[in-house]
Each structure stands twice: as C-alpha cells, then as structure tokens.
N, C-alpha and C positions, 0 to 999 in steps of 0.2 A: 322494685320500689324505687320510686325518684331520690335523689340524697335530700333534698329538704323535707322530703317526708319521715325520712331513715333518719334523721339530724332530732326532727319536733319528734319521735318515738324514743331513742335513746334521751332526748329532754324531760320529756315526761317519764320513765321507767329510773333515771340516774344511771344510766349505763355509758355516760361519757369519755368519748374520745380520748383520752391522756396525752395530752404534746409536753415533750420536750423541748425545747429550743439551747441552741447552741448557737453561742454569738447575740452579743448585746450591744454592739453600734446602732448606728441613725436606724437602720432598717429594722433590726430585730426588736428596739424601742418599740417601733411602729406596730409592729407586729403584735409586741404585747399586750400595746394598747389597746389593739381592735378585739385580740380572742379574749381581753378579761373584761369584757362588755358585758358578760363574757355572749359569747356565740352559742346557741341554740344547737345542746348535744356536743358539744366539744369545752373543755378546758384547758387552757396551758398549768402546767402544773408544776412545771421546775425549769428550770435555765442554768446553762452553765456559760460561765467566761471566767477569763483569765486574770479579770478584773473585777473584781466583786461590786465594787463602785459603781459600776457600769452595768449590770446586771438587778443593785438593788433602785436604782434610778429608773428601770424597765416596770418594775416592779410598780412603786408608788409610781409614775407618770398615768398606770394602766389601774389605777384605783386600790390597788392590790393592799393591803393596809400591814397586814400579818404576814410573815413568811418564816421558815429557819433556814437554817446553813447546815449542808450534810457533807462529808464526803468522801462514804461509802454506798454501796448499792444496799445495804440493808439498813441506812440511815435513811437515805431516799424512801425505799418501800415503805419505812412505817408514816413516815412524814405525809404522804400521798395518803395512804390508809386510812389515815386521820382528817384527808380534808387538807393540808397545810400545804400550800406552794415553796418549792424547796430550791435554795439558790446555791452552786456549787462550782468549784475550779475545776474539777475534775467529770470533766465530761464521760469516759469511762464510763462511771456513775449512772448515767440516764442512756447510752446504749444498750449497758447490761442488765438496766433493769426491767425487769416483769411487771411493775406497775406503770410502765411507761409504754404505749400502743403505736405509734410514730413522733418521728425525731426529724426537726426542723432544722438543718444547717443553712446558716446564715453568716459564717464568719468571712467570706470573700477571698478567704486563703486558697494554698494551694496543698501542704503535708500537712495541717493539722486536721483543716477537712478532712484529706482523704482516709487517715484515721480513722478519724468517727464514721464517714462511710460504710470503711467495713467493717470496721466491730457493729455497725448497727445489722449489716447482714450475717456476722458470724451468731446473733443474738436474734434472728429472725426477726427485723423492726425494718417497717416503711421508713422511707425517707424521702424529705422535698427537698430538693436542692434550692436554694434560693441564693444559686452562687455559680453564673455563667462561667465564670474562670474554670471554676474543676469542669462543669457541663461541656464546653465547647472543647478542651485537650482530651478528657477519658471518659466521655457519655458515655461511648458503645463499649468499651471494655465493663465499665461500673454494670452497664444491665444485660452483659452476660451473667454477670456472678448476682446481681439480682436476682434475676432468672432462677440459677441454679437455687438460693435461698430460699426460694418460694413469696419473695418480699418484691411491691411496689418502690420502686425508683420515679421518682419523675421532678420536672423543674416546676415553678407556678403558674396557676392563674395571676394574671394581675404585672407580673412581668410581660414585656412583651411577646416574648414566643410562647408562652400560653395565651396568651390574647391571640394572638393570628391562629395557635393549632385548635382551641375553643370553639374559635367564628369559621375555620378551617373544614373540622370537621360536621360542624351544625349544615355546612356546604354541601358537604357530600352527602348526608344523609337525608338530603331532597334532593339529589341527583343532579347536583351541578358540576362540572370539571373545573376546580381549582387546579389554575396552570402558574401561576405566584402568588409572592405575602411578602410582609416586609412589615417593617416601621416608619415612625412618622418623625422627624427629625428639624429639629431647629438650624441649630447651625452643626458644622464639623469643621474643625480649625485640628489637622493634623500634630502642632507645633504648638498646640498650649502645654503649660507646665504646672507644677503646685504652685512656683510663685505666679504667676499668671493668675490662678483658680482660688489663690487663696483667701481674696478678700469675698468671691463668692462663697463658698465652703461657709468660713466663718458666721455671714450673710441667716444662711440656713443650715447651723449646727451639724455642718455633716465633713466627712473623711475626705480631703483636700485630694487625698491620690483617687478618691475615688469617682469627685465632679473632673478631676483631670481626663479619665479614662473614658468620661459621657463626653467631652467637647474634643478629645484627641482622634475620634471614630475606633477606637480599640471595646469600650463596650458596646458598640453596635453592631461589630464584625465579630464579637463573643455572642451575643445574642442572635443575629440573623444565619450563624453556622449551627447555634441548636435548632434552628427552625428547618435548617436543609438538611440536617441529620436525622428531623424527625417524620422529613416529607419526601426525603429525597428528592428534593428539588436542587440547582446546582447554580453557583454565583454565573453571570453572565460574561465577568470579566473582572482581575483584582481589585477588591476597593469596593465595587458593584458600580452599577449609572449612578444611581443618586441623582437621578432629573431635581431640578427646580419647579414647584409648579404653585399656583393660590387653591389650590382647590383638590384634595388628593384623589377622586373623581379621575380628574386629569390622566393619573399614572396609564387608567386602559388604553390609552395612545400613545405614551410616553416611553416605554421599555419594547425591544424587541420580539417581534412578533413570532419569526421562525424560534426561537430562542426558548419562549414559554412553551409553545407546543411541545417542540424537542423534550426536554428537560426538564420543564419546569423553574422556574425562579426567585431565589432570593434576594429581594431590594431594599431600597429605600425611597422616599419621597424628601424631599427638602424642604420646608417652609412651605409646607401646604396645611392648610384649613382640612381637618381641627386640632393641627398642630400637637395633637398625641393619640396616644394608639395605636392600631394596629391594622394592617388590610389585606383583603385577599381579593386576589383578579381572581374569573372565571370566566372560560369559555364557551359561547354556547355558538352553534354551527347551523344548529336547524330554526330557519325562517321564518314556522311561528312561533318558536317558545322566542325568539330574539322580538319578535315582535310585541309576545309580552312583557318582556324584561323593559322594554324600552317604551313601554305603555306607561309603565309604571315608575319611570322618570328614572332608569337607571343609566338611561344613554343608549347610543344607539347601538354599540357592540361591533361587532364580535364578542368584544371584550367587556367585560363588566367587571366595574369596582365595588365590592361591601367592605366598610369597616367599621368599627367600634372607637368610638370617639372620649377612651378614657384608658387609660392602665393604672391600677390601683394595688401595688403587691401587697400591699400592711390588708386588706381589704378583702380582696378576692384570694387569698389563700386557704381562706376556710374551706372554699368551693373545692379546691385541690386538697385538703386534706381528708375532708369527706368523704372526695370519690375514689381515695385511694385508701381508704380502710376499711370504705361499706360495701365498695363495687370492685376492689382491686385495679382501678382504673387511671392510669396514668394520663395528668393532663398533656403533659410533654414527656415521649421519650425518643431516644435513637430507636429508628427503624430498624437498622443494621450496622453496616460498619461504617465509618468516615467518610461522607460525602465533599465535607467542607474543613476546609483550619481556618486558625490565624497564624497567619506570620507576624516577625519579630521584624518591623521594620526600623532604619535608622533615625530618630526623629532630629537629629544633628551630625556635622559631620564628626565622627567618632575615631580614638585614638586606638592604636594595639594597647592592651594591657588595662583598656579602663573595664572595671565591672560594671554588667547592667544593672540597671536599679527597676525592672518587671513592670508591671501594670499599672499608668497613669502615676509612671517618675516624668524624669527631665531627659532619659538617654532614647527611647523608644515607643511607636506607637505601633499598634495590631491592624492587621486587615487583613479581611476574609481573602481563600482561594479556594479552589477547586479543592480536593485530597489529591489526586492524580497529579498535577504540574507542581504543586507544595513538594512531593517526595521526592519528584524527580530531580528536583534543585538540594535534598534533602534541609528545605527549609525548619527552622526553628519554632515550635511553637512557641504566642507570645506568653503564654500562662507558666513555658517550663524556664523564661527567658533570665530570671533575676538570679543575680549568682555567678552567671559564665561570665567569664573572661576571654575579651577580643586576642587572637592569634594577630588578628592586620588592624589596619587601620580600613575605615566603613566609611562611605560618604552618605554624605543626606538622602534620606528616600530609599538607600539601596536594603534589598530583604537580606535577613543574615542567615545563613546558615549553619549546620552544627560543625561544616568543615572551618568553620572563621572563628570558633570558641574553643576555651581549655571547660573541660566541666567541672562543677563543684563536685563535694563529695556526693557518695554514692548517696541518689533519695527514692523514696518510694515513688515519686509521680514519674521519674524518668523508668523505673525498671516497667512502670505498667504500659508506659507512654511503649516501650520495646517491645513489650506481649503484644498489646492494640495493633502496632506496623507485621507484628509477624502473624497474626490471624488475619489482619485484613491486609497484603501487600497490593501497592499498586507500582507497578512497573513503569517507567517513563513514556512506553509508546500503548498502555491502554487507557482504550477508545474511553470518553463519558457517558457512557448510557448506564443508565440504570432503570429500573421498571417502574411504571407510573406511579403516584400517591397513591390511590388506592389499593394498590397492590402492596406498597411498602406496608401501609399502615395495617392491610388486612395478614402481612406479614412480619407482625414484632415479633420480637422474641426468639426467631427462628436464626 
C-alpha cells in the first residue's frame, strides 16, 4: 500500500501515527506547525525542550490551544490516552514511552541528541534525524544499532539529502545511472561569523550559529557527506568544485567526468536557477535512450541533470515519517561505513590554548572529505570539534587534527566516534573504490 493511501486509512480508522518531537527552535516550531494542520494519519503529540517557553510557543504558533505538562512516562501515557498534547523537559519521557510510535530529534546538538538516539532504540522507537551534525559524524555507527533494534533510523525528506536520495532513488527505479547529487547554493563565504549573521538570524527569528553554519559551507559539507554516505558516492576534491553556473542544468558539463563514472559524486552548484533544492546527474551511454532524453529537452547528455526545485523540511517530513513506520523505509540512510567527513577547518588564524567554539562560532568552519585521506591526517571532525583545546598555534584555512587538541572530558559522541574508526578503519594508502549506488543502496544494513 502507497503511504498516502496507509496515512487517509489510519485517518479514517484513528490509528494515528504518535510523534514525538524533541527540540523546539525555528525548525522544530516549523514542524509543529505543519503536523498540527494536523496531517492526514499522523499527530504530534508531545514535545520536549529544555525550555518550556519554547516548546509551548510551538504549540499555540501550530494552533494547538490545550496541552498539559508531564514529566514522567506515565504522565505522558495518560495525557496521550486522553487526546491531550503533552509538553515536557524531560525528554526521557517520549523515548520511553509506549504511547509514543516515532521520535523527531530536531535539537542540532551533538550529546544530548545522541542520548535521546539511543534510548529511543533501547525502547524500540523510529527516529528522524533532522540534525546533519549527529547524521554526518555517527550515521553509520547509529544504524548498526538501529539495525540491531529492529527500528527505522533515517534523516528527512525536505532537508536536502532527502531531496537528492528521494529524486535519487525515483532514478533508479526506471533504470537510470545516477552518477552525482548535490545541493543548490547561494553563496559560501567560509569566514562569516554570528556577528557577521546576526542581523540576518534576527531578520528571520532563527539560531545566529545556525545561518552562520549555512553561509560558512559547514552545513553543506554536513549535508552533502549524509548524501555520499547514503549513495556511496565520493567528494571529488576537499570542499567539493562548487562550479558557478545561471542554470543548474549547466552542472551535466560542469563536474568531472572520469570522476562520476569512477565514483560517483557529491557536489554543489553555486547560484544556479532555482536557486534551491536538490539534483542528480545521470548517465546514460546508449544512443537512443540519449536520444530520448534529449528529445525531451533534457540536453544533450551523456550527462543528464533532474532536480527538484524546492526543499521544504517543516513540510515534507511527514512523507519521511510515514514511510518509516508504515513501510520501515528510510528516506536517508548510511549505506555502510564512512564514505565522507567534515573537517575541522581553521576559519582564522588560531592561538595554542584557545578553545573551539563547534558549529557556525567565530574559530572554525567544516568541509567535506573523502573518509580515506580525513584519517590518514587523523583529521578532526567538525561536529566533535567544540570543547578541545589547541596544542599549537593553526593558521587560516589549515585542517586540524586530533594530534593539534588536548580533548575535553570524556563524552559519548567521541567514544562512538572510536567504535565508527575501529569497525570501519581506513588506512592511509587504501584505494577509493567503493561499489556502485545501487549496489550500496540494495545493500543497507549489511
């Protein structure tokens, strides 16, 4: 059964979906606003934050009139039981609970997420990730132990690597060779800061470090490494091209050609028309299906661009919540082990002894690599970055690694980050091949 069919049956029966959400910033706002529309077979039904303020704000913004405050799991149950949307600091609360079916993490973090993570698989509960940070450092370790759970891991629809693995995989299954994907990007200014961002942010009510992280290329190099982790396709080169083009059309001429074949590719386009979304090249070799591709005004090929001229996460995360409770189907996951990082690059020149300040501060910005040349330098990722403290002094632009940091105390995203390198190692001199997309995709889990 299709999910909007499975979505209008549980609508009509009241067998509704139960989300949880966790994290009430700009996003998770958004979010609530669209599922208390509410959506067709699904409910949000409780939210936790740290911030009650911010949470009952989610609330009424999303029409929501009534709610209570609980904060235990059989405060929660009966409150659900009843119909009543339940607002809670203790998140705990909605992983462990039974009346709750998937759980939405949306806080942007890096240890409180990972938390809720896995008490939501120690409690057998799907989850969306709507939080490239944790996604791009421990996708592949999170959906082993998915896996083992019997529980749906996956990122969204509506984010960009669910847009590209969406329109990805709709590719493959009329038998096209997607050989890249990528995002559609305005600008990338390495070297913007909060103060730089801040009159933006304010602008449109949203988290100052977090438009820092969209203009610095660190959330694009978080997002285009879930995309190669989930296609196994592989950066072209640190940073990636990132052509310039009016037309994202353009790109099937614009990125290396041996490159895609090889490998496959994770890129970007720069100020190309329609300036959002998401795209995938495909290959086609044989002279008359090209001839109908190019009938059809797609160009003239080898290479062929499709993309989707909208990313919508507050929106299209239903579509991901759906398919991962009625079909078990992940819109976005890691195929296998680490294809791709980010690095911890220096975004100034930096002092011994200064602390970094992580994701979309003033000391550092992210870019994609390989996994392979990232370890071999034992580069830093930039999600595990806030916290250590420089050993030397770092110049502008140089990557850090963990030999140039003293570490903070002991946390859980570094002990996993050390499972992840010990199941999957990659040695300095092994080759990059990896097996085609469709062989990744027709082997998750494995």
């Amino acid at each position: 059964m299709n999910t909007d069919i499975a979505l209008k049956e549980r609508e009509a029966t009241g067998r509704h979906i139960r989300v949880g959400m966790v994290g009430a910033g700009a996003t998770g706002r958004a979010i609530a606003l669209q599922l208390g529309t509410p959506v067709p077979g699904i409910r949000l039904v409780a939210i936790a934050n740290r911030t009650l303020a911010h949470a009952e704000r989610a609330f009424r913004e999303a029409g929501i009139q009534e709610w209570v405050r609980a904060d235990s799991v059989r405060e929660v149950e009966a409150a659900v039981s009843h119909g009543l949307p339940v607002l809670t600091e203790n998140a705990s609360a909605l992983t462990s609970c039974d009346a709750i079916d998937i759980v939405v993490e949306v806080t942007g973090t890096i240890e409180p997420a990972l938390q809720v993570v896995l008490q939501c698989f120690e409690y057998r509960k799907h989850v969306v990730l709507v939080n490239c940070e944790l996604d791009s450092l421990l996708g592949p370790i999170l959906k082993v132990k998915a896996d083992r759970a019997g529980v749906v891991l996956t990122n969204t629809d509506g984010d960009e690597p669910g847009v590209a693995l969406t329109l990805l995989r709709y590719l493959q299954s009329v038998g096209l060779r997607p050989v890249a994907a990528g995002n559609i990007k305005g600008m990338v200014d390495h070297y913007r800061t909060p103060e730089t961002q801040r009159g933006f942010a304010e602008k449109y009510d949203q988290d100052v470090r977090k438009i820092t992280s969209f203009a610095d290329a660190t959330k694009l190099s978080m997002e285009t490494t879930v995309i190669a982790n989930s296609t196994g396709f592989h950066v072209g080169r640190r940073g990636m091209y990132g052509p310039a083009c009016k037309d994202v059309r353009e790109m099937a001429n614009l990125l290396p050609a041996e490159q895609m074949l090889a490998t496959g590719l994770v890129d970007y386009s720069l100020g190309a028309s329609p300036y959002t979304g998401a795209w995938v090249i495909v290959h086609e070799d044989q002279p008359l299906k090209r001839a109908q591709l190019t009938y059809y005004r797609l160009g003239d090929g080898p290479f062929f661009v499709f993309y989707t001229p909208f990313h919508l996460p507050y929106l299209q995360i239903a579509s991901t919540i759906g398919r991962a409770v009625v079909h078990h189907d992940a819109t976005v996951a890691p195929c296998r082990g680490p294809v791709c990082e980010v690095l911890t690059m220096a975004k100034r020149d930096l002092k011994a002894g200064e602390h970094l300040d992580g994701v979309g501060g003033f000391c550092t910005y992210g870019l994609i690599d390989n996994a392979a040349p990232a370890r071999a330098i034992s580069a830093m990722p930039m999600s595990l970055s806030e916290g250590y403290v420089l050993r030397r002094d770092i110049a502008k632009d140089e990557a850090i690694s963990f030999h140039d940091v003293v570490a903070p105390l002991d946390r859980l995203a570094d002990r996993l980050w050390q499972e992840q390198n010990i199941r999957w190692s990659y040695p300095a001199n092994k080759a990059l091949q990896h097996p085609p997309v469709a062989a990744q995709l027709a082997g998750r889990g494995k």
